[in-house]
C-alpha positions in Angstrom: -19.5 6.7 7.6 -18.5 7.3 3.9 -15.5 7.5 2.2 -13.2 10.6 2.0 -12.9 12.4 -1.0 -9.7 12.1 -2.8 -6.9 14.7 -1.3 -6.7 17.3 -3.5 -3.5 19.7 -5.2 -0.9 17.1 -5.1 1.8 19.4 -5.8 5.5 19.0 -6.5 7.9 20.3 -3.9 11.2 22.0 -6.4 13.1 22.9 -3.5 13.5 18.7 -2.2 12.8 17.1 -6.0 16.1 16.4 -8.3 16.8 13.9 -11.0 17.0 11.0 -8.0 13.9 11.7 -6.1 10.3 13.6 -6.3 9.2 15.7 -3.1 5.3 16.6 -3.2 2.4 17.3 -1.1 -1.1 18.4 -1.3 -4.2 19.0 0.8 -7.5 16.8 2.1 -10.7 16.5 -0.4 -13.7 18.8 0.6 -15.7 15.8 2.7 -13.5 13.7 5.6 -16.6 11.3 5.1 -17.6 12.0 8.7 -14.4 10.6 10.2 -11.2 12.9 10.6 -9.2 11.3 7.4 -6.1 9.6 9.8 -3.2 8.3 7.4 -2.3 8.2 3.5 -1.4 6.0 0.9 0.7 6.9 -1.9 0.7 4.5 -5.4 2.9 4.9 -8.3 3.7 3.8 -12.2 6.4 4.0 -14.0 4.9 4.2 -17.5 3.7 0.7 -17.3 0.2 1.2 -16.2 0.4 -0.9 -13.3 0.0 1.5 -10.1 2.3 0.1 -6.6 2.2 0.6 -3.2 5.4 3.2 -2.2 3.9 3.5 1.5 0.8 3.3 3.4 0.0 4.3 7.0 1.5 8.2 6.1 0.4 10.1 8.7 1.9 13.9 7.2 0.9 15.2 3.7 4.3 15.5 2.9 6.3 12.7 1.1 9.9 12.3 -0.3 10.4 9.2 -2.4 12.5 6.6 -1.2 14.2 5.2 -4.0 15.9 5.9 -6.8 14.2 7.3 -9.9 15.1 6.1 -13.5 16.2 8.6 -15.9 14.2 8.6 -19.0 10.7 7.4 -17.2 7.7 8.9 -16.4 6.3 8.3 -12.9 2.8 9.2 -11.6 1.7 8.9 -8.7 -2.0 9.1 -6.6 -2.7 9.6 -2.8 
């Protein structure tokens, strides 16, 4: 077995996302690596270049953020 490509289109969700919390989703990479890909995790920075587990074990390819977002920072996140 190999590993899955990255998910692809992580895309922002406008009708869930307001100034307290992001909504996105996107779509599985071209190659499952042989495997059907079976759950997600989702990392995150808040402009201090130090990525952090929000969740792993996501099953959907939906999320909604779970806490609070600072005004005036600028999150990223990866699947």
């Amino acid at each position: 077995m190999l590993v899955p490509d990255a998910p692809v289109t992580l895309t922002n969700d406008p009708l869930v996302t307001s100034s307290f919390m992001i909504g996105f989703n996107w779509q599985d990479g071209v190659s499952d690596g042989g495997s059907p890909v079976i759950d997600y995790r989702i990392t995150y920075d808040q402009s201090i270049g130090n990525f952090v587990t929000l969740i792993e074990g996501l099953n959907d390819q939906v999320y909604v953020t779970d806490f609070e977002l600072l005004s005036g920072r600028v999150y990223q996140f990866k699947v």
